[in-house]
Every structure is written in structure tokens, then in C-alpha cells.
Rosetta silent file (secondary structure, phi, psi, omega in degrees, C-alpha in Angstrom):
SEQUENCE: XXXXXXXXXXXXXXXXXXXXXXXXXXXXXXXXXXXXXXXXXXXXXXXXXXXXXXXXXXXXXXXXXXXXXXXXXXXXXXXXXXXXXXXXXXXXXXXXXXXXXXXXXXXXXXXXXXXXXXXXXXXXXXXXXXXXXXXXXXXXXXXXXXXXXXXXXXXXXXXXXXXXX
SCORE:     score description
SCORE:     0.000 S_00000001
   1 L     0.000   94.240 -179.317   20.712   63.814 -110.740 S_00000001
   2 L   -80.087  155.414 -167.174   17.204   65.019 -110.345 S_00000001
   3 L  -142.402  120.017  165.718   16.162   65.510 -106.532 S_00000001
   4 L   -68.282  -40.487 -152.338   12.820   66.021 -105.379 S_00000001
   5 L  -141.812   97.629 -149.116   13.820   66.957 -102.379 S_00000001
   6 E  -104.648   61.030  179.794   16.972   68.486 -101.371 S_00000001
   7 E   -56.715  118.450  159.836   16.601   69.973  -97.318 S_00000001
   8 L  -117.267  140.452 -164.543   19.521   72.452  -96.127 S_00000001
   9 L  -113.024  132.143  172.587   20.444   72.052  -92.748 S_00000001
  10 H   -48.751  -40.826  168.512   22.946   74.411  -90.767 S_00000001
  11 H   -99.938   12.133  152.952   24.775   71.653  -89.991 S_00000001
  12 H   -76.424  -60.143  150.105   24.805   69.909  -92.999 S_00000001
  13 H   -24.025  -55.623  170.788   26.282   73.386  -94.575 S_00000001
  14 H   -46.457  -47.120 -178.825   28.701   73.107  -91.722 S_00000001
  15 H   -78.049  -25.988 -178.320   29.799   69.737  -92.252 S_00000001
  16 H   -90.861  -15.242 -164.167   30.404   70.518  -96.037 S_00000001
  17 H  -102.332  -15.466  177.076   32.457   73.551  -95.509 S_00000001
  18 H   -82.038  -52.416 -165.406   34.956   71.440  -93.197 S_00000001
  19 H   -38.457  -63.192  168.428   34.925   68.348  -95.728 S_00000001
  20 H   -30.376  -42.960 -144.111   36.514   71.625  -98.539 S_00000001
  21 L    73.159   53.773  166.599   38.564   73.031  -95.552 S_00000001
  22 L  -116.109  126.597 -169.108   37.024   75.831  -95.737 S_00000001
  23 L   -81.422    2.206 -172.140   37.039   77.963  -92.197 S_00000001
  24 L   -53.210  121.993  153.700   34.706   81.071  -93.071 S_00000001
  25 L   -56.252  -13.921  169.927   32.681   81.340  -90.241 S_00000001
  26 L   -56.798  -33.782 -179.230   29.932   82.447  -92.512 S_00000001
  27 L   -51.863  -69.783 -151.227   29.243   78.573  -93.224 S_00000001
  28 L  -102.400  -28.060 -152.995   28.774   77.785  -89.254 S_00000001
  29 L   -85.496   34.532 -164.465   28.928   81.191  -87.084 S_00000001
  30 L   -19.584  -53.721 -161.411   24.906   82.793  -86.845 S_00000001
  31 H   -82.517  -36.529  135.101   26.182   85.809  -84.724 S_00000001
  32 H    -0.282  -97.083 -177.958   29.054   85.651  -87.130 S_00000001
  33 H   -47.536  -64.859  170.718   26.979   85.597  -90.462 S_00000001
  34 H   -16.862  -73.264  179.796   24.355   88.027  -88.806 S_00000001
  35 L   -72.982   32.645 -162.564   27.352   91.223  -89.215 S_00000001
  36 L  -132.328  137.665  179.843   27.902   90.009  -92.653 S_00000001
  37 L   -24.859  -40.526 -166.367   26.554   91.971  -95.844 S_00000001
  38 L   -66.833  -46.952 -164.352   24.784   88.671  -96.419 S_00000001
  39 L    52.268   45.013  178.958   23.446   88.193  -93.050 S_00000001
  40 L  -148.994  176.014  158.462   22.543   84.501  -92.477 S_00000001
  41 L   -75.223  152.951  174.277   24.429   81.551  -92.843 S_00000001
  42 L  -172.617  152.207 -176.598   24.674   80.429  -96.223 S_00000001
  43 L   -63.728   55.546  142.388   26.095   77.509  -98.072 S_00000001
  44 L    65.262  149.177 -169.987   29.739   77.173  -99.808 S_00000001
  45 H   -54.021  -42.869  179.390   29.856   77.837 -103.827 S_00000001
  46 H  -104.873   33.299  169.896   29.515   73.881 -104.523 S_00000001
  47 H   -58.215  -39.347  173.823   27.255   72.624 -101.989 S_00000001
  48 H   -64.581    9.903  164.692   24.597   71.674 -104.291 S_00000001
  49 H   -69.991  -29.764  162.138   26.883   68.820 -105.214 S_00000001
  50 H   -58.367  -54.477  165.108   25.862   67.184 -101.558 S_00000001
  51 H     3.575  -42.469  150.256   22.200   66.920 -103.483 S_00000001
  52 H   -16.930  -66.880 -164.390   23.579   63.894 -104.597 S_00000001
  53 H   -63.533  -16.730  172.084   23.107   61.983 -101.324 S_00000001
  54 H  -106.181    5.361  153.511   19.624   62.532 -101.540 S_00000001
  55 L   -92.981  112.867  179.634   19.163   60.799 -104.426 S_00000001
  56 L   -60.836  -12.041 -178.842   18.478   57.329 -104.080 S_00000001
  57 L   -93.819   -2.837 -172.049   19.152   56.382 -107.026 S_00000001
  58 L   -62.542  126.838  157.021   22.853   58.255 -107.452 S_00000001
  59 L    19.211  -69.938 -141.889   25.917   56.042 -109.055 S_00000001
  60 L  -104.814    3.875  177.670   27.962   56.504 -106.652 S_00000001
  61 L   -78.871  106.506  162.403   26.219   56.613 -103.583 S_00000001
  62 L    74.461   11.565 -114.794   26.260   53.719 -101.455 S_00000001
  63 L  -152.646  143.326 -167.316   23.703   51.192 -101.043 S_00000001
  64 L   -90.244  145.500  174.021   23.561   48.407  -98.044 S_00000001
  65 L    89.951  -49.023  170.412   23.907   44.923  -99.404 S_00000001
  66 L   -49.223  129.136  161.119   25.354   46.134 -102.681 S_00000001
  67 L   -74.812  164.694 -146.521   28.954   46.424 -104.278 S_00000001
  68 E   178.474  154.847 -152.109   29.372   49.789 -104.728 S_00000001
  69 L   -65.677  -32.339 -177.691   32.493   51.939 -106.228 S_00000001
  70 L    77.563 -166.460 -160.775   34.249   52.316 -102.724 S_00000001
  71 L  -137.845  -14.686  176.204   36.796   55.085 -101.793 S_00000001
  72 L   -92.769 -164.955 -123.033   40.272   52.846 -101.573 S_00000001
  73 L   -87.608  -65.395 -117.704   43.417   52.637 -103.729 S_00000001
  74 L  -143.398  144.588  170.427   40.630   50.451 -105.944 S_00000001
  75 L   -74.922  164.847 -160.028   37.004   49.737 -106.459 S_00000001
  76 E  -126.440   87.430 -149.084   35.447   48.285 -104.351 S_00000001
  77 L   131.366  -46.077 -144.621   32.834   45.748 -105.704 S_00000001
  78 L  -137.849  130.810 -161.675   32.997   46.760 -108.994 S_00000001
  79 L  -101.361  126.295 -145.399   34.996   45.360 -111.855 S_00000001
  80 L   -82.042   -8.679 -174.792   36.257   48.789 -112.700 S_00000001
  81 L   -94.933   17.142 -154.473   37.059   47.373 -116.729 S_00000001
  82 L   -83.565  118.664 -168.225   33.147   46.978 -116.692 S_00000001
  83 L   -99.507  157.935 -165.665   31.300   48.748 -119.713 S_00000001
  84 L  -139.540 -166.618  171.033   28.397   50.418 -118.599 S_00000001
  85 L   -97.531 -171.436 -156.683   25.014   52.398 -120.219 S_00000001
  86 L   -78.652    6.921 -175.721   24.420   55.633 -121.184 S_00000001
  87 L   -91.535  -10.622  177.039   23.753   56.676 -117.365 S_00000001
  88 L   122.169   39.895 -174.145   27.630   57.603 -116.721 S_00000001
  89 L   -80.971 -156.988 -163.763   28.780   53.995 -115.037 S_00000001
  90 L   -69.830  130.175  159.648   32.431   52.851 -115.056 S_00000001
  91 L   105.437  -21.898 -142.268   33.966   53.129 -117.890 S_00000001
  92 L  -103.680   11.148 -167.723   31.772   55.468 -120.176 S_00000001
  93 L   126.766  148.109 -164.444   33.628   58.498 -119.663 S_00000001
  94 E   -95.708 -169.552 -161.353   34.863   61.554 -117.947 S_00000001
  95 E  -116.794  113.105  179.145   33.745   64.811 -116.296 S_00000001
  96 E  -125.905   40.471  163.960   35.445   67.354 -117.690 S_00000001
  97 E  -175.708  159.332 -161.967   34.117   70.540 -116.743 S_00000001
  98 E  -166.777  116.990 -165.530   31.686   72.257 -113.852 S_00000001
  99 E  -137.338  164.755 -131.028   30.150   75.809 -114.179 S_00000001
 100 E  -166.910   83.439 -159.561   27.862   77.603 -111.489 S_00000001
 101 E  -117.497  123.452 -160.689   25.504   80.576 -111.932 S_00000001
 102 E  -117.119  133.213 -170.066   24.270   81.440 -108.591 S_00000001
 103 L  -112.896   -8.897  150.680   20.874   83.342 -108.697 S_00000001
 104 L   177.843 -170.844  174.175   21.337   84.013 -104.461 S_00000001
 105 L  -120.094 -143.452 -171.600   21.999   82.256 -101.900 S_00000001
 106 L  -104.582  135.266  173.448   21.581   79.003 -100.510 S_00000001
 107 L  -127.545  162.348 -172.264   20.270   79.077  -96.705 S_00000001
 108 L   -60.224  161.473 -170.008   19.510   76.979  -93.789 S_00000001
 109 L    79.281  -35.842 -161.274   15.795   76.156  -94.104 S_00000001
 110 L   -71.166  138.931 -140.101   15.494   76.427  -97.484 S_00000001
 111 E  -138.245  103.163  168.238   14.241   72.763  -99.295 S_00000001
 112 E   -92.936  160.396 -170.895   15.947   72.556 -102.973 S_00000001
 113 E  -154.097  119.670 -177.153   14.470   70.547 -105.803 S_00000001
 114 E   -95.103  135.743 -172.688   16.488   69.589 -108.988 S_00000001
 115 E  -153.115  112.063  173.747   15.235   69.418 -112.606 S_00000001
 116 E   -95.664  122.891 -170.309   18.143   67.928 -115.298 S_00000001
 117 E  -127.099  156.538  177.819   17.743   68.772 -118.852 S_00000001
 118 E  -106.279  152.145 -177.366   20.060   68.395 -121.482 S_00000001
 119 E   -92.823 -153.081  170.439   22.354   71.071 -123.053 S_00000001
 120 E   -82.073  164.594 -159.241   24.679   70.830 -126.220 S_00000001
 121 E  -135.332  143.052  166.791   26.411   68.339 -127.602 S_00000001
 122 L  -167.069   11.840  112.043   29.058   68.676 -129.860 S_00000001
 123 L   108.682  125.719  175.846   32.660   66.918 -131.263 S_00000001
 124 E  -114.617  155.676  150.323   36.375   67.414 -131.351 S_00000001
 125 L   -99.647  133.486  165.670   39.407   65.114 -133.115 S_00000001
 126 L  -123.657  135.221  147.613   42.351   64.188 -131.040 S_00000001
 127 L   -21.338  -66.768 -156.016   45.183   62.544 -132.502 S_00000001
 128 L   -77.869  -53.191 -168.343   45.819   60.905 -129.222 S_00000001
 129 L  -103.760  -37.192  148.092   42.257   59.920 -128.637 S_00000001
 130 L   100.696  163.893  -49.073   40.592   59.906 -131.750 S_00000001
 131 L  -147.454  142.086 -159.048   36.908   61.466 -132.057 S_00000001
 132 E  -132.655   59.441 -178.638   35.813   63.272 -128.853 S_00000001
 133 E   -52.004  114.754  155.280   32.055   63.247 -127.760 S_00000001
 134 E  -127.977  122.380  159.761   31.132   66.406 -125.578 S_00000001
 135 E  -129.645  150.346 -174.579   27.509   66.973 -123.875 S_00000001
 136 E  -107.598  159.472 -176.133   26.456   69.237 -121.121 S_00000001
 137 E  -131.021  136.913  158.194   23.851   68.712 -118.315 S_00000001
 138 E  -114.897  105.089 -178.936   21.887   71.407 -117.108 S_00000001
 139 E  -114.254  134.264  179.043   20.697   71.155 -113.664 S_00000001
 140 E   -98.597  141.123 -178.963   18.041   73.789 -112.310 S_00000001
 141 E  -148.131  111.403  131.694   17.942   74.137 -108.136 S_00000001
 142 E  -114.093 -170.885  178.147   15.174   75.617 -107.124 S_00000001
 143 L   -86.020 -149.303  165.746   13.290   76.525 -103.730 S_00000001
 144 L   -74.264  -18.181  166.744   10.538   76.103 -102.011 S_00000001
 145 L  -120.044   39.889 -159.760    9.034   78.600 -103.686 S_00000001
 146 L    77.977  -46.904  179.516    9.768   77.602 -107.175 S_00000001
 147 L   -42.153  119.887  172.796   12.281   80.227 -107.367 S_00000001
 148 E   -73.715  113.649  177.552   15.779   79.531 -109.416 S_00000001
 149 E   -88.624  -31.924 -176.061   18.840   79.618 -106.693 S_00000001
 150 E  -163.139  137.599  178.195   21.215   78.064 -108.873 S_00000001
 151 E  -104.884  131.068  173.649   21.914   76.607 -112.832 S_00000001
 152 E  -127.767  151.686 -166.336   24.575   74.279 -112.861 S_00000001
 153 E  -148.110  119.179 -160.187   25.940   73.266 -116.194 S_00000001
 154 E  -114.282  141.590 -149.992   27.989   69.956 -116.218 S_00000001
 155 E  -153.620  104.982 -175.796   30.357   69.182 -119.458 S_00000001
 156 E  -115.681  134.692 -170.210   31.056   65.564 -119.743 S_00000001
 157 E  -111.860  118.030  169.908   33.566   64.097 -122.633 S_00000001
 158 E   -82.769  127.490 -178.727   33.548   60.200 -124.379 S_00000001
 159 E   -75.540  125.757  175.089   36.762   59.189 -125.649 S_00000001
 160 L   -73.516  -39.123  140.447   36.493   57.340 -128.835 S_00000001
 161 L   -67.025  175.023 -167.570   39.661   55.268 -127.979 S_00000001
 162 L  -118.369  145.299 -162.382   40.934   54.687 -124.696 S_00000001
 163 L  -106.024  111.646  174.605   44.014   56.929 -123.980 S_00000001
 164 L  -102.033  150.546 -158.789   47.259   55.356 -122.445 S_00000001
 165 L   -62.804    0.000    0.000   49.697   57.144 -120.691 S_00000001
């Protein structure tokens, strides 16, 4: 999901670290964070995953007027046996790994900007599943100053058959 423009806000950071459960006061606390080796606030290990929301164009985000995947027992909208293209829609396959090389960290103020490239691709056999398509996504987050803050490397798998329980 490239993002031009990715703003983080203390309370956006705040808000993401509850959604986890996570309580560190480092997330929310300034006078907190201040007496902490880091010494700011700073953002939770997968926060650049909200980045999403600021793409208008993401999947799964949303959209007024629109069916759209939904969040209950079912989609919501969306006829979920629905073959889709090569952008990741319903259907085309799963996410089956998510790795996270942090180059510092992420702080309030700071404006990220995402640049998606592709990694390697390569093929397994399963018995069960039958020929196994794996490619990786490489997403770059940098700052405001250019600067790399974070590589994220996404590992997505196509089934050649569809696998029943």
C-alpha cells in the first residue's frame, strides 16, 4: 500500500496502542516517555500497519456509498466466493507472514511516506494443496527527511487448489 503521506499523531499512537491492549505508558505518557532511555513518545512495533487508512485506495478500507468487506460473522457487501485480480481481493489468497526491521523510532510529528516494491517469489508442493505460490512485498517507511524508519517485508501465499478442512 504505497502512502504519500502517512502523519503520526500522539493520539493516533495512543489510540493504536489501546486497540493491541497494550498499556506502556511510553505510547501515551510525555512525562512518562521523557525518563525513558528513548525519551519521547514513540509508536508500538506494528503501527505502520494504521498507514493503511491513509490510503484511499486500500481493499479493505471503507468507502461511503460502497459495499465493502465489513467486520461481522460475514461480509458485508461482498460476495465473499468472488474471484478477484492480482491486487489481493477476496479470494486470491492468504497472508502468511509479516517481518519488521526497525531503523528507529517512529514519533509524534514525524510524516511517513511508503514506497512498495516487490521481493522474491518462489514455489512449494503440498499434497493437501497442490502447488504453492509465495511472493514478498517490500514496503520502505520513510520520513520527512527521506530517512528509512522502517522495511517491512510482507510474505503472501496462492493456493493452487482450495483447501477444505
Amino acid at each position: 500500500m504505497p502512502v504519500e503521506r502517512f502523519p503520526i499523531e500522539a493520539g493516533h499512537i495512543m489510540m493504536f496502542a489501546r486497540s493491541i491492549g497494550d498499556a506502556n505508558q511510553i505510547y501515551y505518557d510525555a512525562d512518562h516517555a521523557a525518563g525513558t532511555e528513548v525519551g519521547d513518545i514513540i509508536a508500538p512495533p506494528t503501527f505502520v500497519q494504521a498507514s493503511a487508512q491513509h490510503d484511499p485506495d486500500y481493499r479493505l478500507r471503507p468507502k461511503i456509498g460502497e459495499p465493502w468487506l465489513g467486520s461481522g460473522a460475514k461480509p458485508t457487501g461482498i460476495d465473499p466466493d468472488a474471484k478477484s485480480d492480482s491486487s489481493g481481493g477476496i479470494a486470491s489468497g492468504l497472508h502468511a507472514e509479516q517481518h519488521y526491521e526497525y531503523h528507529r523510532h517512529i514519533n509524534p510529528g514525524d510524516v511517513l511516506t511508503a514506497t512498495v516494491k516487490p521481493g522474491e517469489q518462489w514455489e512449494k508442493h503440498s499434497k493437501r494443496a497442490g502447488l504453492l505460490s509465495f511472493s514478498e512485498t517490500i514496503t520502505e517507511y520513510r520520513d520527512q527527511n527521506g530517512e528509512l524508519v522502517i522495511t517491512a517485508r510482507a510474505v503472501g501465499v496462492r493456493t493452487e487448489k482450495p483447501v477444505t478442512g
